[in-house]
C-alpha positions in Angstrom: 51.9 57.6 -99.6 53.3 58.0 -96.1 57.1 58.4 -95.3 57.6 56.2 -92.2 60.9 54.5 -90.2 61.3 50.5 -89.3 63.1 49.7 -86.5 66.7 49.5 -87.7 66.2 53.1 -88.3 65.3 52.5 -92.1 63.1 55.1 -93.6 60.6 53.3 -96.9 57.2 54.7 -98.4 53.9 52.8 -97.5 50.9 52.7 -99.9 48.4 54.1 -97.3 45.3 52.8 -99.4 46.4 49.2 -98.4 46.3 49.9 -94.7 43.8 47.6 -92.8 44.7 47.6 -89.5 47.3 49.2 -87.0 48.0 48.0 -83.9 50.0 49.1 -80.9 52.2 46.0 -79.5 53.8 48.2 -77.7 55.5 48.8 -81.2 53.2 49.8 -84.4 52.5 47.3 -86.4 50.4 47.9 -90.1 48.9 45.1 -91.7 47.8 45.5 -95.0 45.3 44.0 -97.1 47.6 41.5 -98.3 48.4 40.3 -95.7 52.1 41.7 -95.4 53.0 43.6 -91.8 55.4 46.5 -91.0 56.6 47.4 -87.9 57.0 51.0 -87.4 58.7 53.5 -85.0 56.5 55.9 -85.0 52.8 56.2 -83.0 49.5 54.9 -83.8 48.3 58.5 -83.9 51.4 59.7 -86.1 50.9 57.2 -88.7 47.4 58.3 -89.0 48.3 61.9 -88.9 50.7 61.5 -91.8 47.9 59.6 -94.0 45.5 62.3 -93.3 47.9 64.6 -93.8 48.8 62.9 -97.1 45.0 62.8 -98.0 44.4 66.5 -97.4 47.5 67.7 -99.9 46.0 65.4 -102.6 42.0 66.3 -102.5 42.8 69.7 -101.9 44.3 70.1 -105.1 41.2 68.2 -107.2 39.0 71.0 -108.5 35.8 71.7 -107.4 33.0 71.1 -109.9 29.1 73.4 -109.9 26.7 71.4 -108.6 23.2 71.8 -109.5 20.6 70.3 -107.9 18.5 67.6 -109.6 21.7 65.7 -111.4 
């Protein structure tokens, strides 16, 4: 889940899982896999450095489990 701003200013939470496409048009605009579009202030690159940023707090905190060869 990514924090990101529409153009009136309006700050909302995005699903980043649904993300297929963004696009620069000159503004950002996310289409998602259903379809629906947003149209974001911020940058290409900073919506993708706020979903890996998003991704990195979340795996990190998975445990690691042994692996032994052969399974």
């Amino acid at each position: 889940m990514v924090k990101l701003t529409n153009l009136n200013g309006e700050t909302f939470i995005l699903n980043d899982d649904y993300i297929e496409t963004i696009e620069a048009r000159p503004d950002t605009v996310i289409k998602l896999f259903n379809g629906k579009k947003y149209v974001v202030r911020e940058s290409i690159d900073e919506v993708i450095q706020r979903v890996v940023e998003y991704k990195r707090r979340i795996f990190s905190s998975i445990p690691k489990l042994p692996y032994e060869e052969g399974e």
